[in-house]
N, C-alpha and C positions, 0 to 999 in steps of 0.2 A: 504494500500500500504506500503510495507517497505520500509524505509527510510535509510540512512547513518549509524543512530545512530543504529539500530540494528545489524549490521555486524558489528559495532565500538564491541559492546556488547560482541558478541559472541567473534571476535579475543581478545577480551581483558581478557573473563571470561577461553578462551587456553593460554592464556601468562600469566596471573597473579591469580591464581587459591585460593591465598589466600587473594585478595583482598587489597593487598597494594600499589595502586593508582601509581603503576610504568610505566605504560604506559599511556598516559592523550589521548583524543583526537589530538590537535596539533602534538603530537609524532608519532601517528597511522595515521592519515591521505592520507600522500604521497604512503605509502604502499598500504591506501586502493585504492588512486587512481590507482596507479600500479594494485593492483590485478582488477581493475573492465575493466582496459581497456586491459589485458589481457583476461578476460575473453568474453568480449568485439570480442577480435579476435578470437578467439575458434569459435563462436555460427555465426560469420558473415553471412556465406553461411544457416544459419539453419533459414526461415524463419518463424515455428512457433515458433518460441523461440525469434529471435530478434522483428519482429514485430514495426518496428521504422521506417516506410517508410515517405519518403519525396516529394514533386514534386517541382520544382521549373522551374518559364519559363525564357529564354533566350531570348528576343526581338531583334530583326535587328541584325543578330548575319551576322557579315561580308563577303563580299563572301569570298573565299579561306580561310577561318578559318581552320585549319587543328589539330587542337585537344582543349579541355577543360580543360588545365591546368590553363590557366588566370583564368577561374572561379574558382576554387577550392583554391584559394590561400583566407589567412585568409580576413573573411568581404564578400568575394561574396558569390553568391548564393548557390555556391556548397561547401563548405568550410568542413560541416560537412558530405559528399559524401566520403562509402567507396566503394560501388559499384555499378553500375546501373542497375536498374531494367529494363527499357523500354526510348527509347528515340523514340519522333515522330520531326518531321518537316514538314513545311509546309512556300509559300511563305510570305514575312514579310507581315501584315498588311491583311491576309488572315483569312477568315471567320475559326470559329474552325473546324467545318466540313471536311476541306480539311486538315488536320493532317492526316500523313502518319509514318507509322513505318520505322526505321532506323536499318536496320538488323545487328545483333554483327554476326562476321565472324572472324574465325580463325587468317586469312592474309586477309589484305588489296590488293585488285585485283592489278594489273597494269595495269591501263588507266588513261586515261586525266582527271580531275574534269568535271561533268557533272552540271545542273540545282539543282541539288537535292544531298545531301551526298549519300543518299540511305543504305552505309552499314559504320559499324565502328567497330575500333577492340580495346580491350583495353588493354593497354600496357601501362608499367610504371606506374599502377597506375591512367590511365586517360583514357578517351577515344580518339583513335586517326583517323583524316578524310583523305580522299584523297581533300576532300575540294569540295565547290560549287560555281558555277558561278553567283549567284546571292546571294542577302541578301534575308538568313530566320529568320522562328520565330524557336525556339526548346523548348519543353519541356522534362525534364527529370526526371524522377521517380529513386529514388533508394533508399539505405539502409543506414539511416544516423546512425554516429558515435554517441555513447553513450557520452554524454558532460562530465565532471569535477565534482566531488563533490565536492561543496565548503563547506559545512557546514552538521554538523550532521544531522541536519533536512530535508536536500534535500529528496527526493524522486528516489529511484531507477530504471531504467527504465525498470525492469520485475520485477514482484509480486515473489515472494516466492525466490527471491535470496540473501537474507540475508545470510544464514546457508553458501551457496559455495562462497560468495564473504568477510565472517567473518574468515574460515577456511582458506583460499588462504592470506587472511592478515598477517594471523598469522605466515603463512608458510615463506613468503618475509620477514618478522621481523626476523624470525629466522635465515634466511638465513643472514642477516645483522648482527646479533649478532654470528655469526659462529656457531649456534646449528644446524649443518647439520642434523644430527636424525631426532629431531623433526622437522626441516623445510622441511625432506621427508617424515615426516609422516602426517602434516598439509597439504601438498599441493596433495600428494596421497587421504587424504580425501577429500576435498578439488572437484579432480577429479571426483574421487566415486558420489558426491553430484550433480556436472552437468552432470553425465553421467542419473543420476537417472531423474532429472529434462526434457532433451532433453529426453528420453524415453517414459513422462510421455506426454507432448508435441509431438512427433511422432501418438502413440496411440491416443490422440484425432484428429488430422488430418487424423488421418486414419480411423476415427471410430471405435476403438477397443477397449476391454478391456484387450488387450493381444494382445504382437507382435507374430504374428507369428514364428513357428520354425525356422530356418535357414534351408537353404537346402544343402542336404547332397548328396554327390554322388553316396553312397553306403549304403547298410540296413547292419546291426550286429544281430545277436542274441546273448544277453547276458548270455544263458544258464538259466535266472531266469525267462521264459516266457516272454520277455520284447524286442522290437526293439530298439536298439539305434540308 
């Protein structure tokens, strides 16, 4: 599993290329944090690539509760919640069996709170209820946030992102130290790198060894026996 310290590695072997210990860890750090939870937002919606699913349940969760912002604040259950996967509900203190899906919906209908949320829509960041007339239980699945490196030894939380979260480092540094250039040319690679990665991740979801062509509206002939 790659760690910290290798992306520390790579941004440090693009930033100081002769080796004179000018950027240390501590120095590099904040950057890599920056770059990871940047990258972090890029890949959110991409789930073979994030891969970081969470569930957590909500007990006796109030009637009229009309969204899950309490929870999400730091310490609760949803805290590291960037989007949700699935939510069920079912009455508090009810067998699992009767867990029922809570439908995401564009807009929240106009009607009175019923027994049951039944749909929720998410906005601001949270998910929002028209609310229920009784106390449920909820469970929520979704897509937790990539935590903090705090130390070069941590562990990263996708295998093979070293390369695009050492390159993206570099790119933020530069950008700090006003090497515009290079900090468009770091974080361009940088790009390149998770673009190659989400590709590589696409195709196995897809069982492929190749994405398919794009589709075209129109056939060409190139004159050299060849469709384009």
């Amino acid at each position: 599993m790659d760690t910290a310290a290798d992306a520390l590695a790579i941004a440090r072997a693009l930033l100081d290329p002769t080796g004179q210990g000018l950027f240390p860890d501590a120095a590099l750090m904040p950057y890599l944090n920056a770059a990871y939870r940047a990258i972090g937002d890029e890949v959110v919606t991409i789930r073979e690539w994030t891969a970081n699913e969470a569930v957590a349940a909500l007990p006796a969760l109030p009637a009229y509760t009309a969204t899950l912002a309490a929870f999400q604040a730091p310490g609760q259950p949803l805290a590291a919640m960037e989007q949700p996967i699935a939510i069920r509900e079912k009455p508090a203190g009810a067998p699992p069996e009767d867990y029922q899906e809570v439908r995401l919906v564009d807009e929240l209908p106009a009607r009175s709170p019923a027994a049951f949320l039944l749909e929720y829509e998410w906005r601001g960041a949270s998910a929002v209820f028209i609310g229920a007339s009784q106390v449920l239980d909820l469970e929520v699945r979704f897509v937790a946030r990539w935590g903090a490196l705090s130390a070069p030894a941590d562990p990263l939380a996708v295998n093979g992102l070293a390369n695009t979260l050492g390159w993206w480092t570099a790119g933020l540094m530069c950008s700090a130290l006003r090497e515009d250039v290079k900090s468009q040319q770091y974080l361009a690679g940088a790009r390149h790198f998770l673009f190659q990665r989400i590709n590589d991740y696409v195709k196995t979801s897809q069982m492929t060894l190749r994405r398919p062509r794009p589709y075209r509206s129109g056939w060409l002939w190139n004159g050299a026996e060849k469709w384009l």
